[in-house]
C-alpha positions as a Markdown table, in Angstrom:
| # | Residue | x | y | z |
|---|---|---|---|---|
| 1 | Unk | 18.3 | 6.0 | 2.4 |
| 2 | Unk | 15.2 | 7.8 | 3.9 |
| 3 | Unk | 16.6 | 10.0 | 7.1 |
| 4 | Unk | 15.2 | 8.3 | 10.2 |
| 5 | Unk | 12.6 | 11.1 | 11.6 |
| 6 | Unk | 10.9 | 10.6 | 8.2 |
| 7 | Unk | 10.6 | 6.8 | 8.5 |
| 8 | Unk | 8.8 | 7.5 | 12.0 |
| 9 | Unk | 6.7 | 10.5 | 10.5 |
| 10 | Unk | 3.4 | 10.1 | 8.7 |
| 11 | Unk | 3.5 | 12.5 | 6.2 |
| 12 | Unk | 0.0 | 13.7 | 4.7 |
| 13 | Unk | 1.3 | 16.8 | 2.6 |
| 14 | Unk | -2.0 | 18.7 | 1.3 |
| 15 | Unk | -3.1 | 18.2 | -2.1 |
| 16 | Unk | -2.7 | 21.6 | -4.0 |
| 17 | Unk | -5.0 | 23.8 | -4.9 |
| 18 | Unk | -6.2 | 22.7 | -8.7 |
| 19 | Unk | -5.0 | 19.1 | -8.1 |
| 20 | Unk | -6.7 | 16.0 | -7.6 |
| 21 | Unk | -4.8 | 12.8 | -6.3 |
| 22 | Unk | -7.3 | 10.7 | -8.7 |
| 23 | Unk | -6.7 | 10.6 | -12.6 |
| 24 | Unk | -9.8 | 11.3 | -14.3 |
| 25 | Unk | -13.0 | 9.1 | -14.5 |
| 26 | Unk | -11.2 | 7.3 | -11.2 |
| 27 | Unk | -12.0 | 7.4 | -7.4 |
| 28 | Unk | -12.4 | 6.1 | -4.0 |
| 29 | Unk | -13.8 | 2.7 | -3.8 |
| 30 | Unk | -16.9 | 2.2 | -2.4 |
| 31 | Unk | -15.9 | -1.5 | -1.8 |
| 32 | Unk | -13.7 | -2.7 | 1.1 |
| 33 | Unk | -15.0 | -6.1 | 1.6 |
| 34 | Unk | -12.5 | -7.9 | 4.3 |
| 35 | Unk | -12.2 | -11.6 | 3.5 |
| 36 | Unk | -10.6 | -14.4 | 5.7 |
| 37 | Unk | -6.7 | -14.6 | 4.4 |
| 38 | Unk | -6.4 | -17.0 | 1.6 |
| 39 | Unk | -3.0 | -19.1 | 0.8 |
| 40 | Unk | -3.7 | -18.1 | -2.7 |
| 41 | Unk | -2.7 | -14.5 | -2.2 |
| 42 | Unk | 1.2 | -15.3 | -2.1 |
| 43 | Unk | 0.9 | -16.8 | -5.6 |
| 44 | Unk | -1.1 | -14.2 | -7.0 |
| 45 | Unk | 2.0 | -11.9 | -5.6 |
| 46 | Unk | 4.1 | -13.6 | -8.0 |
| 47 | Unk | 2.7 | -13.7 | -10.7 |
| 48 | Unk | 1.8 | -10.4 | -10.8 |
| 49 | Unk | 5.7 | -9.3 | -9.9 |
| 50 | Unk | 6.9 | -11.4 | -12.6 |
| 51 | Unk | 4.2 | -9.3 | -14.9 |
| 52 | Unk | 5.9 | -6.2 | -13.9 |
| 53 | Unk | 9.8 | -7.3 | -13.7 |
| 54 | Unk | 9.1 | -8.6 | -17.3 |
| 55 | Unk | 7.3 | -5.7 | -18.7 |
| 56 | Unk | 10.1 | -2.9 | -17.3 |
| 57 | Unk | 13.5 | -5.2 | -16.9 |
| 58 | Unk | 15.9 | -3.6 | -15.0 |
| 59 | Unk | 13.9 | -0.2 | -14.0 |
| 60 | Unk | 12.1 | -2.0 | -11.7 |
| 61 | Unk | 14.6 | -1.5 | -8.7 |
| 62 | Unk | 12.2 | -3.4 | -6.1 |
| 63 | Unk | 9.3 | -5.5 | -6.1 |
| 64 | Unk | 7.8 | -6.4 | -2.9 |
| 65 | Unk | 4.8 | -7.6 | -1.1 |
| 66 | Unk | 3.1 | -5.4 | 1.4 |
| 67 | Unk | -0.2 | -4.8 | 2.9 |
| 68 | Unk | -2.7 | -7.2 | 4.9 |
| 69 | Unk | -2.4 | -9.8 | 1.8 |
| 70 | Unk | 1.1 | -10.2 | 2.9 |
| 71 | Unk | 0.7 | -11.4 | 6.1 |
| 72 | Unk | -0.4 | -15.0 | 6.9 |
| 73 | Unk | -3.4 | -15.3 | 8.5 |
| 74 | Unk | -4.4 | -11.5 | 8.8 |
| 75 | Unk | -8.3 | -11.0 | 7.2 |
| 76 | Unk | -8.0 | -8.4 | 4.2 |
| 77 | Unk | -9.8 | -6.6 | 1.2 |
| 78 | Unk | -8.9 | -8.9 | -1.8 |
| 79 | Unk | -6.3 | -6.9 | -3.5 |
| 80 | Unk | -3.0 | -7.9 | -3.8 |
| 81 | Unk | -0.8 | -4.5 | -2.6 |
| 82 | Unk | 2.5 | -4.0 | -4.2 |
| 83 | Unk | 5.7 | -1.6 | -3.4 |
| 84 | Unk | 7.2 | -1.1 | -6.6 |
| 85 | Unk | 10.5 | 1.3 | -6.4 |
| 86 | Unk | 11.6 | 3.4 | -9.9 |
| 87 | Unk | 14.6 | 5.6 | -10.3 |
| 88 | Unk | 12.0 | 8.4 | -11.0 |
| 89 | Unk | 8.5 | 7.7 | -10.3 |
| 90 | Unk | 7.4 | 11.0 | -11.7 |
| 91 | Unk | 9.0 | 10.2 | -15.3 |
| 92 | Unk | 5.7 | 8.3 | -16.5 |
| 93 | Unk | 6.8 | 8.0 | -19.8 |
| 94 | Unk | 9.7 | 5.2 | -18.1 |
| 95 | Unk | 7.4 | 2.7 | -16.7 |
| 96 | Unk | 3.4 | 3.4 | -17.2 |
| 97 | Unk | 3.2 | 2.5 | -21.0 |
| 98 | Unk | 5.1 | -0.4 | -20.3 |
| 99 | Unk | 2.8 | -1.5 | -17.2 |
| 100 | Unk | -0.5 | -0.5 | -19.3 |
| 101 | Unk | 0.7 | -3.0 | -21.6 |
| 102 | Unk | 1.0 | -5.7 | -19.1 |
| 103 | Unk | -2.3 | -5.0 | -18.0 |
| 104 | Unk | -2.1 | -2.2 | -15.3 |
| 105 | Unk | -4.3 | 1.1 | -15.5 |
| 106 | Unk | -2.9 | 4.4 | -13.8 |
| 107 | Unk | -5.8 | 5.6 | -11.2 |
| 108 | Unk | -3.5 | 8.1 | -8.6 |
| 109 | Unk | -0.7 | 10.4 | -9.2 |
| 110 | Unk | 0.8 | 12.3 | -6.3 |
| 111 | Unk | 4.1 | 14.1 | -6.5 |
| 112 | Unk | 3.9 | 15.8 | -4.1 |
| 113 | Unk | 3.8 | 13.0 | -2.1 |
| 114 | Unk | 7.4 | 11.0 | -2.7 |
| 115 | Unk | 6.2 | 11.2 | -6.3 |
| 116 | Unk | 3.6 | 8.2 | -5.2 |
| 117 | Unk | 1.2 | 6.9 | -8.6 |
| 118 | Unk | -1.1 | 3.8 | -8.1 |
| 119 | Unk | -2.0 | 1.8 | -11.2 |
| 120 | Unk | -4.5 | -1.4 | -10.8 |
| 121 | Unk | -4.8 | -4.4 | -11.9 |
| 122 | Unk | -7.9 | -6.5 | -12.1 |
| 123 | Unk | -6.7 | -10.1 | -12.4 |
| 124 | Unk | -6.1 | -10.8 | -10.7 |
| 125 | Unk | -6.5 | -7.9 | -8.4 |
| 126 | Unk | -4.1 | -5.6 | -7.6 |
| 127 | Unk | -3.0 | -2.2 | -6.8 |
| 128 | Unk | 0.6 | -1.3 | -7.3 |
| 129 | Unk | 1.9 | 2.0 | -5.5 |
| 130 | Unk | 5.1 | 3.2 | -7.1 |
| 131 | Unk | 8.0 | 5.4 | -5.2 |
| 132 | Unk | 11.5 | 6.3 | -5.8 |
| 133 | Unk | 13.8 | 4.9 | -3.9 |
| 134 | Unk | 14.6 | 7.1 | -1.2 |
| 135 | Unk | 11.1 | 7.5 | 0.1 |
| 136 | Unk | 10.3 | 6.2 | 3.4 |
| 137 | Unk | 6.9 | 4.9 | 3.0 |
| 138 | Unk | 8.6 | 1.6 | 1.6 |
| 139 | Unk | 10.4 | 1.4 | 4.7 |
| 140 | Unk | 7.2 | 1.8 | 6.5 |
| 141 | Unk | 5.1 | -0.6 | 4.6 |
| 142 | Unk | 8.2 | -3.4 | 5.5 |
| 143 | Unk | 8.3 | -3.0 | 9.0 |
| 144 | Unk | 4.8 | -2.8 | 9.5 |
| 145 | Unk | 3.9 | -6.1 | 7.7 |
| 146 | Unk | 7.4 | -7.8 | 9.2 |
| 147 | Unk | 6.1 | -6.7 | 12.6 |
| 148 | Unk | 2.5 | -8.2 | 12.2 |
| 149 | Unk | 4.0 | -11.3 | 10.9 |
| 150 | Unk | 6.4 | -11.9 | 14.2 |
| 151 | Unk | 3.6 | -10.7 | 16.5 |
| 152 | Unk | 0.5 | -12.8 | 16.9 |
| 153 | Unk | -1.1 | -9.9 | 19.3 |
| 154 | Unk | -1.4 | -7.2 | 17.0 |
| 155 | Unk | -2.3 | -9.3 | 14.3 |
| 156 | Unk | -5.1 | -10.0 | 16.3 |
| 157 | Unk | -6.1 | -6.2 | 17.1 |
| 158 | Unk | -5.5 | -5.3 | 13.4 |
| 159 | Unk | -7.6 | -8.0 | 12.3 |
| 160 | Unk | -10.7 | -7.0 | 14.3 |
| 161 | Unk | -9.7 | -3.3 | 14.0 |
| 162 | Unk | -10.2 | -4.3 | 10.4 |
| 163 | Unk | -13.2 | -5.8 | 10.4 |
| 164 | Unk | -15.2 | -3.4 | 12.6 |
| 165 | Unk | -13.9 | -0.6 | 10.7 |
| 166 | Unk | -15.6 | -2.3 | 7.2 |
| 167 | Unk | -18.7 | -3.0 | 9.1 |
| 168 | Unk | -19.1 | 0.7 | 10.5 |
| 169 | Unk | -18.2 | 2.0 | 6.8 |
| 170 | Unk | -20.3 | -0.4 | 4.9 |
| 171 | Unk | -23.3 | 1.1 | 7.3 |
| 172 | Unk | -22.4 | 4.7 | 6.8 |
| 173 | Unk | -22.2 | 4.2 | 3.0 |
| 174 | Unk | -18.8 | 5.2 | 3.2 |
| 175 | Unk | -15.5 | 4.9 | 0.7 |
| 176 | Unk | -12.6 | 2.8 | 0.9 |
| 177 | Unk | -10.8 | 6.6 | 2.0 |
| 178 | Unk | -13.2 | 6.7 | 5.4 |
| 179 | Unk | -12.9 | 3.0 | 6.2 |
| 180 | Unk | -9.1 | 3.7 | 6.1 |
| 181 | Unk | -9.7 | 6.6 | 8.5 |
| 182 | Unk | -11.2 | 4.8 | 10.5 |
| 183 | Unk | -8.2 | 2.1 | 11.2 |
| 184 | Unk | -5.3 | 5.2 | 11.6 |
| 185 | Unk | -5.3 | 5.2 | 15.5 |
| 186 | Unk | -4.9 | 1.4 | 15.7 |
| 187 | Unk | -2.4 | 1.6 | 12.6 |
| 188 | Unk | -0.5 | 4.2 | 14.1 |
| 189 | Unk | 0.0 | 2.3 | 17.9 |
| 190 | Unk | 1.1 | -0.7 | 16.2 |
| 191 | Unk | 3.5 | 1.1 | 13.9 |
| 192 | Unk | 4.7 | 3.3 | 17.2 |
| 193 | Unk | 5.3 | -0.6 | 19.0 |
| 194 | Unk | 7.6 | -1.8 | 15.8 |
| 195 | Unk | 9.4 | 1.7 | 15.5 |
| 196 | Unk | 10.5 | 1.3 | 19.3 |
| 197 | Unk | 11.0 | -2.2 | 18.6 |
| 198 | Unk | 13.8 | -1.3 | 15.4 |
| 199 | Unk | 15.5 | 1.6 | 17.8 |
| 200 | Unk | 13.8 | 4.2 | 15.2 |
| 201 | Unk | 12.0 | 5.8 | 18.3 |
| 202 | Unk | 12.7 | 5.7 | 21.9 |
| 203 | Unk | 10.1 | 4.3 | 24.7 |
C-alpha cells in the first residue's frame, strides 16, 4: 500500500536524459475531441477488460475503469481509460506479447515513473496505463472518478473545464499533452476537495 504523502503528491519525475516517454513512431495526439458521455462507454469497459483478463489470466491483479469515460454523465475524449495493475510492470516480456495478441499496441514506457507503460487499443478505443501494485496513481485515478461521481458540482466544473480546455487547444493547434496542461489547476482543486474529503490531507 502506497504511503499516504504519495497518494496526495503529484509526482512528475523528469524524463532522463537519452529517454523518451514515447516508443518509437508514437506520440502526442493531436486529437482530443470531447464528446457528450455515452451509455455505451460502460460496455465497451467490459469487453475490453474481459480482452485483457483473458489474454493474461491471473497476472492481471486489477482491472478497473477510470477516467472521464467512467463517470456518468461527465463529457469526454472517446477513449475508454483503463488501470491495469501487474506484479511487475517493467517485466514486458509477462504481459505485452500477450496484450499485442489481444489487440493492444505499446505506445509509452516510463519507469521511472511507477514503471507506468500505455498500450492502445483501437476498437474499440482504448488506452490502458499499466502500474504495479503499490503505486499510488491507481489510488488517485479511484478517488478522483468516485468523487466526480458523488458530487454533481465538480462534475459540472470539470466538464466545462474540459471543454474550454479542447476549444483553446484545438485553436492553438496544440497536442493532447497541452490540452491536458491546460485542465491541471482545475484537476488539482478537485483532487485537493476529495483528499480532504478521505482524511488524506487536512483542511
Amino acid at each position: 500500500m502506497p504511503h499516504p504523502n504519495d497518494i496526495v503528491t503529484f509526482h512528475d519525475p523528469p524524463i532522463p536524459e537519452g529517454h523518451s516517454a514515447y516508443i518509437p513512431g508514437a506520440g502526442p495526439s493531436l486529437n482530443f475531441d470531447v464528446v457528450d458521455w455515452s451509455d455505451a462507454w460502460p460496455g465497451q469497459f467490459h469487453v475490453l477488460a474481459k480482452e485483457i483478463k483473458d489474454a493474461l489470466g491471473w497476472r492481471a491483479l486489477v482491472i478497473e475503469h477510470v477516467g472521464s469515460t467512467s463517470v456518468p454523465g461527465l463529457p469526454a475524449k472517446p477513449i475508454i481509460d483503463i488501470d491495469l495493475i501487474v506484479a511487475d510492470p517493467n517485466d514486458e516480456e509477462s504481459y505485452v506479447p500477450a496484450l499485442e495478441r489481444a489487440g493492444f499496441e505499446l505506445r509509452v514506457r516510463e519507469p521511472w515513473w511507477f514503471g507506468h507503460r500505455v498500450l492502445r487499443h483501437l476498437e474499440p478505443a482504448c488506452h490502458l496505463h499499466v502500474f504495479g501494485y503499490d503505486s499510488p496513481e491507481v489510488i488517485k485515478h479511484r478517488i478522483f472518478r468516485d468523487w466526480l461521481r458523488a458530487n454533481p458540482d465538480d462534475r459540472v466544473l470539470y466538464a466545462d473545464t474540459k471543454r474550454e480546455a479542447a476549444a483553446l487547444s484545438r485553436a492553438a493547434g496544440e497536442h493532447s499533452m497541452q490540452y491536458n496542461a491546460r485542465k491541471e489547476l482545475v484537476i488539482k482543486e478537485i483532487y485537493r476537495k476529495a483528499f480532504i474529503a478521505t482524511g488524506l490531507l487536512k483542511a
